[in-house]
KOLBA-725796 format. One record per residue (C-alpha): residue in one letter; x, y, z. Coordinates in steps of 0.25 Angstrom, whole numbers. Layout:
! residues N
+------+-------+-------+-------+
! type !    xx !    yy !    zz !
+------+-------+-------+-------+
!    A !     X !     Y !     Z !
...
+------+-------+-------+-------+
This chain:
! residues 259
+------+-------+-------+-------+
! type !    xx !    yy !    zz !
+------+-------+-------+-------+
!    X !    -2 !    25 !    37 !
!    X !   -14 !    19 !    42 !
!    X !   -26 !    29 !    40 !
!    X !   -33 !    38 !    49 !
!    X !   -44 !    50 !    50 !
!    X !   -31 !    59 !    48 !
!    X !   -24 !    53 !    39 !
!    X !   -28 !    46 !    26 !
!    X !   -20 !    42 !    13 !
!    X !   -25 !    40 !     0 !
!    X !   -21 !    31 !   -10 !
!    X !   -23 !    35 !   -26 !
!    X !   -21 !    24 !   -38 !
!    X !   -19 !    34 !   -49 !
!    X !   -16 !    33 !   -65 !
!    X !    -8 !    44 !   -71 !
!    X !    -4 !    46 !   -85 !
!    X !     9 !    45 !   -82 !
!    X !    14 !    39 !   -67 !
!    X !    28 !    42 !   -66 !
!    X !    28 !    57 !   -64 !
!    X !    17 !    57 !   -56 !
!    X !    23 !    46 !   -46 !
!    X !    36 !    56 !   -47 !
!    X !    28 !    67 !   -45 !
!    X !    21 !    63 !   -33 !
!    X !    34 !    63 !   -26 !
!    X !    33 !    73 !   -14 !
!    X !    18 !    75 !   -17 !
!    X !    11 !    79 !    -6 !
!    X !     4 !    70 !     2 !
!    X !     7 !    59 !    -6 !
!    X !    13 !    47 !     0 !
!    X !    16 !    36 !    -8 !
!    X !    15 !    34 !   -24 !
!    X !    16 !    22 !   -33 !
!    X !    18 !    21 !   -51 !
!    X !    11 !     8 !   -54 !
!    X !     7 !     3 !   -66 !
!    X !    -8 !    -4 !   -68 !
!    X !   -22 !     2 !   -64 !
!    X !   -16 !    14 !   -58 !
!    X !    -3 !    21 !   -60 !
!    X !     0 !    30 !   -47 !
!    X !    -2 !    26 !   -34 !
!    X !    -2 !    38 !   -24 !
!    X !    -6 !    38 !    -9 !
!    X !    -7 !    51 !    -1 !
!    X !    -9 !    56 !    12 !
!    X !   -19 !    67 !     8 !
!    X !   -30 !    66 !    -2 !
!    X !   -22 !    69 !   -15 !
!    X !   -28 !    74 !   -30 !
!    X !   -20 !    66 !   -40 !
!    X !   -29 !    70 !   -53 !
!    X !   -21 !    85 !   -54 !
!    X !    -9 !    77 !   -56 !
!    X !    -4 !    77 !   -70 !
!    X !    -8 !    63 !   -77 !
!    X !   -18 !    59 !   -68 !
!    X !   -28 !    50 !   -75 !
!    X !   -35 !    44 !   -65 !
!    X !   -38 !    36 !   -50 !
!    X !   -38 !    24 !   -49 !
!    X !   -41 !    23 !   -35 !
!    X !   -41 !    33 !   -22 !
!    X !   -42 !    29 !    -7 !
!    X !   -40 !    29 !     7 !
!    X !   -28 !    22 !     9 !
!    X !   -30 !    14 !    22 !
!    X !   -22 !     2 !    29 !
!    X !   -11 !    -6 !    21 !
!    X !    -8 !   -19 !    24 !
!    X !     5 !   -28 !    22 !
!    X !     4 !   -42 !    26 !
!    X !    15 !   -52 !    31 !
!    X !    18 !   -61 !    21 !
!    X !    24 !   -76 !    21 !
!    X !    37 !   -78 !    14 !
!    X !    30 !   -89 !     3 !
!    X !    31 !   -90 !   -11 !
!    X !    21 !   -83 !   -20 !
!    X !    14 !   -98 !   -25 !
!    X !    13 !   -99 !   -11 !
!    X !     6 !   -87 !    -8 !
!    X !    -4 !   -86 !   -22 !
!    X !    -6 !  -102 !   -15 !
!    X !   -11 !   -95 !    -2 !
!    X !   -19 !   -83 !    -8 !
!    X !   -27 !   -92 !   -17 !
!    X !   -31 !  -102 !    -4 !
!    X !   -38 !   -88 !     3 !
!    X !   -43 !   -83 !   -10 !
!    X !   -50 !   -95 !   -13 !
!    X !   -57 !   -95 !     2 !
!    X !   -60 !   -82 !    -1 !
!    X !   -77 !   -78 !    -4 !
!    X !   -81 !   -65 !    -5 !
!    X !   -92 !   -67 !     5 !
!    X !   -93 !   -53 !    14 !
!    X !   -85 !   -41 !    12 !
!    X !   -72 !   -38 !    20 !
!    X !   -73 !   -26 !    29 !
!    X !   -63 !   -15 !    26 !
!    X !   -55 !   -10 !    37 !
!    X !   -51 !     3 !    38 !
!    X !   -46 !     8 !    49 !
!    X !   -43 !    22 !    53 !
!    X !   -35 !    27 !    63 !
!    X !   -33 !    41 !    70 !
!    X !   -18 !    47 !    67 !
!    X !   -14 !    55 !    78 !
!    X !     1 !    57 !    72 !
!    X !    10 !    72 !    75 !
!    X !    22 !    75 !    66 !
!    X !    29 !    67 !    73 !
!    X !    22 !    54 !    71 !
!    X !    22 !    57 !    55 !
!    X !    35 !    60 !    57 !
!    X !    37 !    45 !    61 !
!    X !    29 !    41 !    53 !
!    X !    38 !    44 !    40 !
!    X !    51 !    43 !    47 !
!    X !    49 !    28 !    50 !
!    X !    42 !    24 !    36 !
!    X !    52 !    13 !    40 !
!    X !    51 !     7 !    52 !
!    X !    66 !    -1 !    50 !
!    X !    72 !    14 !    53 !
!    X !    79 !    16 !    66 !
!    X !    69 !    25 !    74 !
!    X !    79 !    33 !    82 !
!    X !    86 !    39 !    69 !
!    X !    74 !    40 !    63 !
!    X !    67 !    50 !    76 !
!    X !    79 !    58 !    76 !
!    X !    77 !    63 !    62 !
!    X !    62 !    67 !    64 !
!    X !    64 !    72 !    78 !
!    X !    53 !    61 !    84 !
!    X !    56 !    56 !    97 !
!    X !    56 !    42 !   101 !
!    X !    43 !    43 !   110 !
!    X !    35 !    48 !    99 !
!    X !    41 !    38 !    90 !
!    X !    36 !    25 !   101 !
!    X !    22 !    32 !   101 !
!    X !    22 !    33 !    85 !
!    X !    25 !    18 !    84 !
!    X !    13 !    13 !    93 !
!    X !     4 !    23 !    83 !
!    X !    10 !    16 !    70 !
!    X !     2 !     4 !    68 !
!    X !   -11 !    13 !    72 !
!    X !    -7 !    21 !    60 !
!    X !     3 !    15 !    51 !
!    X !     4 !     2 !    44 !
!    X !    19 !    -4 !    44 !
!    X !    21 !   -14 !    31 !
!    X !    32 !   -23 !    31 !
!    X !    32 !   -30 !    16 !
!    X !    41 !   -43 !    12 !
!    X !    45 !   -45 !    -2 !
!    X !    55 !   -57 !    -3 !
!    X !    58 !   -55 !   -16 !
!    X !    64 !   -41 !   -15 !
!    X !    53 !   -29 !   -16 !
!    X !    59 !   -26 !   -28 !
!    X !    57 !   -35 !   -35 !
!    X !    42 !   -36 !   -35 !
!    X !    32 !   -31 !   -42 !
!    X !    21 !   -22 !   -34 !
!    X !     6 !   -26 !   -39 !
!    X !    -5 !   -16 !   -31 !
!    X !   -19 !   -19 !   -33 !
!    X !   -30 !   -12 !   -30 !
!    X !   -43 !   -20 !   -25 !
!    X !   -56 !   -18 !   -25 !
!    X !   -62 !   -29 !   -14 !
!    X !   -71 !   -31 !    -4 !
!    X !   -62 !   -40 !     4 !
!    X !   -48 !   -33 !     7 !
!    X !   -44 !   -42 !    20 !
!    X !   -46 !   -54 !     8 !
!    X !   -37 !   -46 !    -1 !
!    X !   -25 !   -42 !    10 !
!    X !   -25 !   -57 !    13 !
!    X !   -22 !   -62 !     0 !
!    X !   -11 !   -54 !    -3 !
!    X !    -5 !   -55 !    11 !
!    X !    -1 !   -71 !     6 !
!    X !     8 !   -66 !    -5 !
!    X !    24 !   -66 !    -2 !
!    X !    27 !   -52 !    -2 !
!    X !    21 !   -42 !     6 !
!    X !     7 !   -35 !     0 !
!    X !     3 !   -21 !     3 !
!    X !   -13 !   -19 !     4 !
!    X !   -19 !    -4 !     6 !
!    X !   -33 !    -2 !    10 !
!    X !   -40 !     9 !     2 !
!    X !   -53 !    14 !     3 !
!    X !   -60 !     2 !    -4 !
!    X !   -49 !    -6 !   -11 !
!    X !   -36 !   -12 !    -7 !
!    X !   -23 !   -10 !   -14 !
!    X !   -14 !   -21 !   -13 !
!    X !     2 !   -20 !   -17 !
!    X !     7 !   -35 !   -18 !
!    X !    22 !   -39 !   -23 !
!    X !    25 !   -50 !   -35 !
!    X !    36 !   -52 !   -40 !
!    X !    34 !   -64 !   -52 !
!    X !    27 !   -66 !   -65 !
!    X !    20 !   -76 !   -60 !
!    X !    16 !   -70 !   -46 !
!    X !     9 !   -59 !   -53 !
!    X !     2 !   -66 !   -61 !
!    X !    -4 !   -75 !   -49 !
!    X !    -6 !   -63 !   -42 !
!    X !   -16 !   -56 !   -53 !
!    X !   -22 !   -71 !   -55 !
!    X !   -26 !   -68 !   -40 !
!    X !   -32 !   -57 !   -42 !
!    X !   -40 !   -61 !   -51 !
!    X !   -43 !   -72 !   -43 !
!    X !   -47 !   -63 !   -33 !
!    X !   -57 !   -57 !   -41 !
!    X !   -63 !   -69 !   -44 !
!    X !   -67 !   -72 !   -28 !
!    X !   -70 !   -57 !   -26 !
!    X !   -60 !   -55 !   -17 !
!    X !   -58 !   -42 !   -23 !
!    X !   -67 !   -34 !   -35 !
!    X !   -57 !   -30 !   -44 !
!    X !   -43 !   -23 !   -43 !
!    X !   -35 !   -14 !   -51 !
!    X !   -19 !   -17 !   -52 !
!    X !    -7 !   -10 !   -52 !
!    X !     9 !   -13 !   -52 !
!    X !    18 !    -3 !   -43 !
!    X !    29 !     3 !   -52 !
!    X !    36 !    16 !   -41 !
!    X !    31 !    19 !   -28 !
!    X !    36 !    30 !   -19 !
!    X !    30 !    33 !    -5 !
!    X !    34 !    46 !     2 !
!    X !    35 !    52 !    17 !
!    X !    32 !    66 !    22 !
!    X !    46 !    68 !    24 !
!    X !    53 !    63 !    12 !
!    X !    42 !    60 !     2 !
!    X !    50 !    49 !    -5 !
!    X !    53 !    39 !     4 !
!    X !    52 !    26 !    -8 !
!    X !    53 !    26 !   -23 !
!    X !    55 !    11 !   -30 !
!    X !    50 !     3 !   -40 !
!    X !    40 !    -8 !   -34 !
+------+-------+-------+-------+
């Protein structure tokens, strides 16, 4: 979900003493609509629909980080190999001067949604389903379903990721950055073979990127550092995603895997 005056979520980067019960615990919390154990800077990822509380929890050691979550962002990739993309990377990051600050966008939209668009909204968390199936279940009809769809992209952001290697088989690396120049940042990471997921906060931006080898990962922290180095970004806290779960209003628990 895209923003809007009525309508927020909230994402919270959070160390616990102990992650695993709290990720299982937060199953069917309410409000809560997404949860990641990770290991690194942060332990628990949590992101809400409602401004949340998270230090009465049992365990709670501290916050790493709270925001405003606001648009996210999956680029289309090239099918090329990962020397091919680190080849590209480096030619943009080495144009790349820290002259004037990047304007931040973040836009804002009104949500005029009824039960029935949010009812859409989580039925089609998928858009492969069949539609008919699907608006004979919730009892929608087909005319506000069309008028739903012209709303989505005002509203919504649809990903589409592509991971050739099999998802399963790599490794999820989230950063958090702390940067003047966010547009320099997503373009970076959009020349990597498998699709990255960026998140606009309030003032940082955290980006989920998929390696699979030893040596990958290696060049990928190099860049960080490298990154640093010409001030593209001020510094940035690291994590790697171990469990994440995402839930809906209706069934809570729509995804549980290892990343």
């Amino acid at each position: 979900m895209r923003p809007a005056p009525n309508y927020t979520e909230y994402v919270y980067l959070m160390n616990f003493t102990d992650p695993w019960p709290t990720f299982h615990g937060l199953k069917g919390f309410p409000h809560v609509v997404y949860t990641a154990m990770t290991f690194g800077d942060w332990n628990t990822m949590v992101v809400s629909n409602r401004l949340l509380d998270f230090s009465k929890l049992v365990g709670f050691e501290g916050m790493v980080n709270q925001s405003v979550r606001y648009c996210s962002y999956t680029p289309k990739v090239e099918f090329i190999s990962w020397d091919e993309s680190f080849k590209k990377v480096y030619e943009q990051l080495d144009q790349f001067t820290p002259t004037r600050k990047e304007y931040r966008k973040r836009r804002v939209t009104n949500l005029y949604w009824g039960a029935d668009e949010w009812k859409l909204f989580y039925a089609f968390n998928s858009l492969r389903k069949r539609v008919t199936p699907v608006l004979r279940e919730i009892k929608v009809t087909y005319e506000v379903y069309t008028k739903w769809m012209k709303t989505l992209e005002d509203h919504c952001t649809v990903h589409t990721g592509f991971y050739p290697g099999r998802y399963k088989n790599y490794s999820c690396y989230c950063f958090l950055f702390f940067t003047d120049f966010e547009e320099s940042v997503k373009s970076l990471f959009s020349f990597f073979p498998t699709t990255s997921f960026t998140m606009e906060l309030d003032k940082h931006l955290l980006v989920f990127t998929y390696v699979t080898s030893p040596n990958v990962k290696r060049n990928l922290f190099c860049l960080l550092y490298d990154m640093e180095t010409k001030k593209m970004i001020k510094e940035f806290k690291q994590v790697v995603a171990l469990f994440h779960s995402q839930y809906t209003k209706e069934s809570f628990l729509t995804s549980e895997r290892p990343t």
